[in-house]
C-alpha positions in Angstrom: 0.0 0.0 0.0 1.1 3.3 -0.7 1.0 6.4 1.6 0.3 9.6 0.0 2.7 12.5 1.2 1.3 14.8 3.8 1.0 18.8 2.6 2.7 21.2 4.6 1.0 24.4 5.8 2.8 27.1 3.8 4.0 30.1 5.7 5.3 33.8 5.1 8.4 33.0 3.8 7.0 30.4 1.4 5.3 33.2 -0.3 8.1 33.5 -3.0 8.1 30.0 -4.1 4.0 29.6 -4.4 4.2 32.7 -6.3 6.6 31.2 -8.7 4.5 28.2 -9.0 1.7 29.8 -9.2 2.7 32.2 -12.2 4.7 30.3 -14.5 1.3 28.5 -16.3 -0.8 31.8 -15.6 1.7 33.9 -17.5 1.2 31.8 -20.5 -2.3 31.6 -20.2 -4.6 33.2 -22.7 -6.0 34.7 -20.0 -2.6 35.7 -18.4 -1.7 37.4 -22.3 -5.1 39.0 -22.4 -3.9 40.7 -18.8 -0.8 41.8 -19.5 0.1 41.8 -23.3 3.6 42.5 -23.0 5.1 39.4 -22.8 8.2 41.2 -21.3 6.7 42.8 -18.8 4.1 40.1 -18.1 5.6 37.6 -15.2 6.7 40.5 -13.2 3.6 42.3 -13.1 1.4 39.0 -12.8 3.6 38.4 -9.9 3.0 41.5 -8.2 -0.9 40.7 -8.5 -0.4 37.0 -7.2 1.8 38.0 -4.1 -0.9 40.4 -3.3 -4.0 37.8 -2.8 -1.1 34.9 -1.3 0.1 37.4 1.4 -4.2 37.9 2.0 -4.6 34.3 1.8 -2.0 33.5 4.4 -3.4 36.0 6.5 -7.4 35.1 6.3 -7.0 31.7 4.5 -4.4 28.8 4.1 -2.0 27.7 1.5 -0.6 24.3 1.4 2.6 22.5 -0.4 3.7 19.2 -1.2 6.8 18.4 1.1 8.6 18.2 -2.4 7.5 22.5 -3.0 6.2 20.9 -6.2 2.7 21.8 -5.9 1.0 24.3 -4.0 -3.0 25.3 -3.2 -4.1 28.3 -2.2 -7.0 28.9 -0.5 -9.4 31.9 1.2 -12.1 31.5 4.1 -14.6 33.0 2.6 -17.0 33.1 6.1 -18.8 35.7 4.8 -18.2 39.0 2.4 -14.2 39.3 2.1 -13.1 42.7 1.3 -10.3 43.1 -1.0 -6.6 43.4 0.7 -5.3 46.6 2.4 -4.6 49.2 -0.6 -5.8 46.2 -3.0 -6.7 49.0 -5.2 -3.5 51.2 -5.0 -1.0 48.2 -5.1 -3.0 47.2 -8.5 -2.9 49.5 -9.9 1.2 50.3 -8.7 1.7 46.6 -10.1 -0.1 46.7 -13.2 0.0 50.4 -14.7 -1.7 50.7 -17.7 -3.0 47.6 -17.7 -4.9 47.6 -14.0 -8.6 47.9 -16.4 -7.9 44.7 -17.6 -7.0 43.4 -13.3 -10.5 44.7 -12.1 -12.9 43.9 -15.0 -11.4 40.0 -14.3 -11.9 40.7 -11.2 -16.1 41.9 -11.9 -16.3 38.9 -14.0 -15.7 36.5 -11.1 -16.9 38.2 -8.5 -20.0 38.3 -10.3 -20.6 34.1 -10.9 -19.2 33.4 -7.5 -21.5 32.2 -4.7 -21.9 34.8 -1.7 -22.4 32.4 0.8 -20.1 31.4 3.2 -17.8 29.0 1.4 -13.5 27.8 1.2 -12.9 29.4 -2.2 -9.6 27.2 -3.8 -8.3 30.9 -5.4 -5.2 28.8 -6.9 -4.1 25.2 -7.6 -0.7 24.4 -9.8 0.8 21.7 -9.6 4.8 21.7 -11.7 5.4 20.0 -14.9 7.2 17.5 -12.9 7.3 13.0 -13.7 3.5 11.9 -11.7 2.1 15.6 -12.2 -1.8 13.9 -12.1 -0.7 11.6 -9.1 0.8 14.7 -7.1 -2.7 17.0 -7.6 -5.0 14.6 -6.8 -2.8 14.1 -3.6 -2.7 17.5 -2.7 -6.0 18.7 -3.5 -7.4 15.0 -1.6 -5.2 16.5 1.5 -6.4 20.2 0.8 -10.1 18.9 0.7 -9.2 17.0 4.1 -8.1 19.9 5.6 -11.3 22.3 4.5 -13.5 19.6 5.3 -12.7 19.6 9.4 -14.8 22.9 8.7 -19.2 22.1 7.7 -18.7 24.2 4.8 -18.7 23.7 0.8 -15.5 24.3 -1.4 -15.6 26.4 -4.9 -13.0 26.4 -7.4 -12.8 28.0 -10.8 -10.9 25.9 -13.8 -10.0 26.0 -16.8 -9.3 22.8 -18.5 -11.4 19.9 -19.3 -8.5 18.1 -17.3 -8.8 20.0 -14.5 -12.8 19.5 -14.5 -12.1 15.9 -14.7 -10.2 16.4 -11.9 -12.3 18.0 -9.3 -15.0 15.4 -10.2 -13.3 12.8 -9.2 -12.6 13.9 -5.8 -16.5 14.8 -5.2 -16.9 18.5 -6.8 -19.8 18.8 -9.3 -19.6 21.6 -12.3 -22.0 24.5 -12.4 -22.8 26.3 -15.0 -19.6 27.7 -17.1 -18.9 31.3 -18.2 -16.6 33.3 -20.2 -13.1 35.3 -18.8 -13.1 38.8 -21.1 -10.5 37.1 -23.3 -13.5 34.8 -24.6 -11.7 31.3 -23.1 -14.5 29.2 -21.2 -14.0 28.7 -17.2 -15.8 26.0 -15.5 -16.7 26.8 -11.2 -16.9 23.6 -9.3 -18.9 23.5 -6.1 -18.3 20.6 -3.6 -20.3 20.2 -0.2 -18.9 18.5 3.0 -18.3 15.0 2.6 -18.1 14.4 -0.8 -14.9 12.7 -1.5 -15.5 9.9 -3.2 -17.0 9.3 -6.5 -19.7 7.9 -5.6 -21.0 10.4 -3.0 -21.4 12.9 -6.2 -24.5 14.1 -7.8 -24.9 14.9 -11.1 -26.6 17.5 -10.6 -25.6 21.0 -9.1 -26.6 22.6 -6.6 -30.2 24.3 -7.0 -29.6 27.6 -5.1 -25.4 27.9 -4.7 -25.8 31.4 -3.8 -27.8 29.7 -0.5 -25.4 28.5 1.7 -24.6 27.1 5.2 -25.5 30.1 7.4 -23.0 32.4 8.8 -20.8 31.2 11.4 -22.6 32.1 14.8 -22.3 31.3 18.6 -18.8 29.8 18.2 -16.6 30.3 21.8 -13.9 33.4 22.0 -10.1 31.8 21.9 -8.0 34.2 22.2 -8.2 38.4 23.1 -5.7 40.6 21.5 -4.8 43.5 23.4 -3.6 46.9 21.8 0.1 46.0 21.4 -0.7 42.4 19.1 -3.4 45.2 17.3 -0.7 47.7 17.0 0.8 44.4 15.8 -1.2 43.8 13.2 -1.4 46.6 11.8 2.2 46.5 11.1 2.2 43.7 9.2 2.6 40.8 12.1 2.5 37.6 11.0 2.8 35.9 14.0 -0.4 38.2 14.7 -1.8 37.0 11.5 -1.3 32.9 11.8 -2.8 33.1 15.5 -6.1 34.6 14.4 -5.2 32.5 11.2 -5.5 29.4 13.9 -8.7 30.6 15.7 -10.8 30.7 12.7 -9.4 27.3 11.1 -10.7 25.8 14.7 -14.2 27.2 14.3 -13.4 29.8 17.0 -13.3 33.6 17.8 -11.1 35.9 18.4 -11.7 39.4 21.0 -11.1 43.0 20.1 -11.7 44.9 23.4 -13.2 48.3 22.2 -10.6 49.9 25.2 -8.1 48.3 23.6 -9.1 49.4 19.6 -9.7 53.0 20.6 -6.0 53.4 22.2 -4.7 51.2 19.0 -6.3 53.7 16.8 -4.3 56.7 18.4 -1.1 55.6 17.1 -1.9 53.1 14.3 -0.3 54.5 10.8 -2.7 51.8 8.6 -5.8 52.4 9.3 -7.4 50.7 6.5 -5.6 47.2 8.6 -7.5 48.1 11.1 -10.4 47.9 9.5 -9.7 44.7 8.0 -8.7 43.6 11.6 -12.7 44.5 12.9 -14.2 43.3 9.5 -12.2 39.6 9.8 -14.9 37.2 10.3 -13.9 35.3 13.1 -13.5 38.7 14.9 -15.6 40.3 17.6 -15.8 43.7 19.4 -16.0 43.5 22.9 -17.7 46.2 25.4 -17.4 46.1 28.7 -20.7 44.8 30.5 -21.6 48.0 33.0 -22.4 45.6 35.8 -18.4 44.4 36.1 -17.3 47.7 36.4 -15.9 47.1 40.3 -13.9 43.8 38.2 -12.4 46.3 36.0 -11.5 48.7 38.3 -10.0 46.3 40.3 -7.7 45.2 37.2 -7.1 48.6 36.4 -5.4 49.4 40.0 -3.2 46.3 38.9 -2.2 46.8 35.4 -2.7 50.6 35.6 -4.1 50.9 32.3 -7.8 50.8 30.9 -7.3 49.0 27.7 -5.1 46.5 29.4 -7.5 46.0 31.9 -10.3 45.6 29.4 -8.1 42.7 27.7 -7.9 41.4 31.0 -11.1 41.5 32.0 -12.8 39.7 28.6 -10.0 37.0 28.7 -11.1 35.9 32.5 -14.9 36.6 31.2 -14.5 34.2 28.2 -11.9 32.1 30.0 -9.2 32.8 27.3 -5.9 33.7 26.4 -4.4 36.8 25.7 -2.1 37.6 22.8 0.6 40.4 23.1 3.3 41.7 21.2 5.8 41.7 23.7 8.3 43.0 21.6 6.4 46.5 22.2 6.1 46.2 25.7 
């Protein structure tokens, strides 16, 4: 019997790497040429776009790798409406210069056939013209499909290729209806819901409503508070930050923002558009202090001698949590 290789949780400093992967068969896509039709100019700039959504997707998704870096799938929780990345708009169109039209009318066009219900959307899956290329995706996407399906929510994939559409049907995704990129090639979404992983668990038919989904993600316990420092964090570009809320969402968890602690991080954040992301990320929760425990806070405050603190403190005993802090700006 043979055991298929594990994937490895990509991290920040595999960014470089799933970039390359991921834009060596995009840049000579039709699609890719359509984008950018500078052939000189086009891996550079389709990089620039790529490393833009993998940073995001590290941040408020998961990427995986086969232990060989030969394959790579990238992936974004999709938990309910996902705003585009921090300065998506100005590092577009920095990236893409003349040609950042072309970046937000593909953009339009997907966003537009894409379900809005909460859903893991598989944003990119390459696999390297290596020896066993069809062996090594359907092992990663059968561990990638493992992975999203510890969570009781469908998977959605766009593809292009008849192969690829054979693909995804054999590990349990069912074809809805195809549409056209603004090059004029065809693209074929796949929708799979929990549990389907064999090929006989699929239906031939899609789903009726895909736009009606599992509901949002409600009444799920508080993991972790951060206080202002692992906001301040954050906003700095943290990726420690990043992975630990990263972790509390993968585990069907939440994570606090004490108001206290926001308003003081907002005093000397330089990003504020982060912070917004921070309060919009869907496993996040604004916290308030509940008047009646106002003696408990006061009491932490003559102990920590600050409000915000105190307020961290206060909703990690109240939700019998951890705290996460930067210590490096203590």
């Amino acid at each position: 019997m043979t055991n298929n290789p594990p994937v490895c949780r990509a991290r920040w400093h595999d960014i470089p790497h799933i970039v390359d992967l991921v834009v060596g068969p995009f840049a000579d896509s039709t699609i890719g040429a359509w984008l950018v039709p500078d052939e000189h100019r086009r891996r550079d700039i389709l990089s620039a776009v790529v490393r833009v959504w993998t940073e995001f997707a590290i941040l408020f998704g998961e990427a995986h790798l086969l232990p060989d870096r030969s394959a790579t799938a990238v992936w974004l929780h999709r938990y309910g409406p996902v705003s585009p990345p921090t300065g998506y708009g100005e590092r577009l169109a920095v990236a893409c210069s003349e040609y950042v039209d072309r970046f937000l009318h593909l953009d339009d066009v997907l966003h537009t056939h894409r379900p809005d219900g909460p859903h893991h959307h598989l944003a990119f899956f390459t696999v390297a013209t290596k020896p066993y290329r069809g062996r090594r995706a359907s092992t990663l996407l059968a561990a990638s499909n493992a992975r999203m399906g510890q969570t009781p929510m469908p998977t959605y994939t766009e593809v292009a290729a008849l192969a690829d559409r054979d693909l995804y049907a054999r590990h349990g995704y069912v074809p809805l209806e195809p549409f056209t990129l603004p090059d004029g090639s065809p693209i074929y979404p796949m929708w799979r819901t929990p549990g389907r992983n064999r090929r006989r668990d699929r239906s031939s038919a899609p789903p009726a409503r895909p736009d009606q989904l599992t509901p949002a993600l409600n009444g799920l316990p508080i993991r972790l508070i951060l206080d202002t420092s692992a906001i301040l964090a954050f906003t700095g570009g943290s990726t420690a930050v990043g992975e630990a809320i990263a972790k509390v969402a993968r585990e069907q968890s939440l994570f606090g923002l004490p108001v206290m602690c926001l308003a003081e991080a907002a005093q000397s954040v330089i990003d504020i558009d982060r912070l917004d992301v921070l309060v919009n990320h869907p496993a996040a929760v604004v916290l308030t202090v509940d008047p009646l425990q106002w003696k408990t806070l006061a009491a932490a405050y003559r102990a920590v001698r600050r409000p915000d603190t105190a307020s961290a403190v206060l909703a990690a005993t109240s939700n019998d949590c951890t705290i996460l802090s930067d210590q490096h700006r203590r």
